[in-house]
C-alpha positions in Angstrom: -1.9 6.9 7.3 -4.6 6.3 4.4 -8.3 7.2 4.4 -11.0 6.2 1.7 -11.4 8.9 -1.0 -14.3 9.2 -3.0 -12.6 8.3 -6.0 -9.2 7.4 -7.6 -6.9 9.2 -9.7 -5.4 8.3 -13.1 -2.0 6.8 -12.8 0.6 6.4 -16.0 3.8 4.8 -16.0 6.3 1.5 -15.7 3.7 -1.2 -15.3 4.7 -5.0 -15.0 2.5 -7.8 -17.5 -0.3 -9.1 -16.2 -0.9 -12.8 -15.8 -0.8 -15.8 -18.1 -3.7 -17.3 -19.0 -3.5 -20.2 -16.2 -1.6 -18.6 -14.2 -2.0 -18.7 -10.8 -1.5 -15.6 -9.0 -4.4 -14.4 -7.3 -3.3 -10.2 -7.3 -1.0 -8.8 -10.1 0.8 -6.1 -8.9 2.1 -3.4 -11.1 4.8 -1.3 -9.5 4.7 2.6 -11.1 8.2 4.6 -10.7 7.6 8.1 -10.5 10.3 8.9 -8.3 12.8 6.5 -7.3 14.8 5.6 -3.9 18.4 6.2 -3.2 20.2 3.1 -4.4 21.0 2.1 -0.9 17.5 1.6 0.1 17.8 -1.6 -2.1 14.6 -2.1 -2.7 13.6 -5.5 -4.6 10.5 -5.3 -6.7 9.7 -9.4 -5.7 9.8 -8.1 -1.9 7.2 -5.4 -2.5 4.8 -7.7 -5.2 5.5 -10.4 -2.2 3.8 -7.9 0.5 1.4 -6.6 -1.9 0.4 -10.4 -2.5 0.7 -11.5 0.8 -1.8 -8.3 2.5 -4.0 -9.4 -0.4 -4.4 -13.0 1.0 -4.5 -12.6 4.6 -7.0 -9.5 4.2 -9.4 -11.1 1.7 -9.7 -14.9 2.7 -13.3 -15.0 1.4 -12.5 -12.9 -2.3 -13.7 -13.9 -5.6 -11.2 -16.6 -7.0 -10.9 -14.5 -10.4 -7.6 -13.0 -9.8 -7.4 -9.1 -8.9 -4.8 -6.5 -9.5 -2.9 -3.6 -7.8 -1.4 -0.1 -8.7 1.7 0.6 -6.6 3.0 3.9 -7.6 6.2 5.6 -5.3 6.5 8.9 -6.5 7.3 12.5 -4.0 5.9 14.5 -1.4 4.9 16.9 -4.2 2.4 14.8 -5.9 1.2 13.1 -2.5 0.3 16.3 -1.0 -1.7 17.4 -3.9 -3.6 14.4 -4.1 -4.1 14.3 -0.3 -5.3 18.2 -0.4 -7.8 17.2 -3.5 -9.3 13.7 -2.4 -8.9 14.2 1.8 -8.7 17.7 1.9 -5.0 17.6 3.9 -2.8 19.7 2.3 0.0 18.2 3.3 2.1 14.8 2.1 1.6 11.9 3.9 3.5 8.9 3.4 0.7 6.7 1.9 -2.8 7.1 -0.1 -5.0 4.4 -0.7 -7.6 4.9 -3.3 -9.7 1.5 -4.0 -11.5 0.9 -7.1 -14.8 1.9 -8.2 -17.3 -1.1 -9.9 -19.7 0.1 -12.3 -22.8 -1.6 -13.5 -22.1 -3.3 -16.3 -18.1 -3.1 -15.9 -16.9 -6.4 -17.4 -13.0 -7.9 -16.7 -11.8 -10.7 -18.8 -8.5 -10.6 -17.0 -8.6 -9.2 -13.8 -10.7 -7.7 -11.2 -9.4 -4.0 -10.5 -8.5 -3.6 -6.3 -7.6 0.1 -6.5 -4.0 2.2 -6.5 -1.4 2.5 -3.8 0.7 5.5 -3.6 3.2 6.4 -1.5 5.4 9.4 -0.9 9.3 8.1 -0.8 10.7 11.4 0.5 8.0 11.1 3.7 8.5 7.2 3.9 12.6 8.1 4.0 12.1 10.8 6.7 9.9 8.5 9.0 12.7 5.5 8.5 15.1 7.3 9.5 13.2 9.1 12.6 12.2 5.3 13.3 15.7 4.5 12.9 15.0 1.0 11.0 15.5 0.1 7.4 13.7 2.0 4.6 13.0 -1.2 2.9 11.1 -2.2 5.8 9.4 0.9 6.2 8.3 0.6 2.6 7.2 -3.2 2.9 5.0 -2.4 5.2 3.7 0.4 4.0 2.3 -1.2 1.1 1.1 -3.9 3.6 -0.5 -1.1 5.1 -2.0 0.8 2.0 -3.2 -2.7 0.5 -5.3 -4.0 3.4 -7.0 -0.2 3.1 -7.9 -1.3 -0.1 -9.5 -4.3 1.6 -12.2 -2.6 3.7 -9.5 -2.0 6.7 -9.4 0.8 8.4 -8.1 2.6 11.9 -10.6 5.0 12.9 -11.1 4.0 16.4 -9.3 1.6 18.7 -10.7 -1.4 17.7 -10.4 -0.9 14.0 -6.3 -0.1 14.7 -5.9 -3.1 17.0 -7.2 -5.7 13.9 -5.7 -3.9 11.3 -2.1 -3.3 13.0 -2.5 -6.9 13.8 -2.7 -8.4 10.8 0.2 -6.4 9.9 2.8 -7.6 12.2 1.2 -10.8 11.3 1.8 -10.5 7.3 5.6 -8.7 8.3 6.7 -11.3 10.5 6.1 -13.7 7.6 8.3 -11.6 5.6 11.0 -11.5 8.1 10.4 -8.0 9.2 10.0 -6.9 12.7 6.8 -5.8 14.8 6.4 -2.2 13.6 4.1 -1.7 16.2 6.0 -3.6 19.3 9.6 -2.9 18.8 9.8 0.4 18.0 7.8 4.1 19.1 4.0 3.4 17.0 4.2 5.3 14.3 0.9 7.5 15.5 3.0 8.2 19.0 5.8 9.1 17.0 3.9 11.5 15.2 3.5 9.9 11.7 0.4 8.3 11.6 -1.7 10.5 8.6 
């Protein structure tokens, strides 16, 4: 899956408003369409905010209170493999980048604090669903589970690093109604899909 990258790229496109004044969410997620699904994936913007939000919480307990927010972007192989040659030096896709957000000194937010972008590759994420042989929606869901807790400081670079972070996870999934991607089916890095 995702590694930290010295830096993240600029991303354009469909955006959703950020937060009221008052309002209470604590992560605004802004979902970025560069490529889009096959209409039977039927993917529900809420779900993904939902997982996005719900990572956000269970991977930050301790977080500043000012509200944060979140680049999702779903776009192809094409551009994920081209960022993953230039920031990881893989050329290959992969089916999710994670590239947090850099502070400066001096960098002031009125609104909200930046977390970083999440991008993921749908024609990778489609192949491994269907390898998997469980729902792409699922697949999706918990890839941005995935690339949002990477955002967060978690990581799998040795055993005990994967066990926590595929923990939390199934954790965040199974309150989303989705099953133990970990437990019920092949691991994904057994399977071969693990980045």
């Amino acid at each position: 899956m995702s590694e930290d990258v010295p830096s993240r790229p600029e991303a354009s496109g469909e955006t959703v408003p950020k937060p009221e004044a008052g309002d209470e969410t604590d992560l605004c997620v802004s979902l970025m369409w560069h490529a889009r699904p096959p209409a039977s994936w039927a993917l529900a913007e809420e779900r993904l905010e939902e997982a996005a939000r719900a990572a956000f919480r269970a991977g930050s307990p301790d977080v500043d209170s000012k509200p944060h927010e979140v680049a999702i972007v779903f776009t192809d192989d094409a551009a994920v493999q081209a960022l993953n040659r230039d920031f990881r030096g893989q050329d290959k896709p992969t089916n999710v980048l994670s590239f947090p957000a850099e502070m400066m000194a001096g960098d002031v937010f009125e609104d909200a604090l930046p977390l970083g972008d999440v991008i993921l590759s749908l024609d990778t994420v489609g192949r491994e669903a269907a390898t998997l042989e469980i729902p792409p929606q699922d697949h999706v869901t918990h890839l941005v589970v995935h690339g949002v807790l990477h955002l967060l400081g978690f990581d799998h670079m040795d055993e005990t690093q994967a066990t926590e972070m595929e923990s939390l996870e199934t954790e965040i999934l199974g309150q989303l109604g989705i099953a133990d991607p970990y437990g019920e089916t092949e691991p994904l890095a057994q399977a071969g899909i693990a980045g």
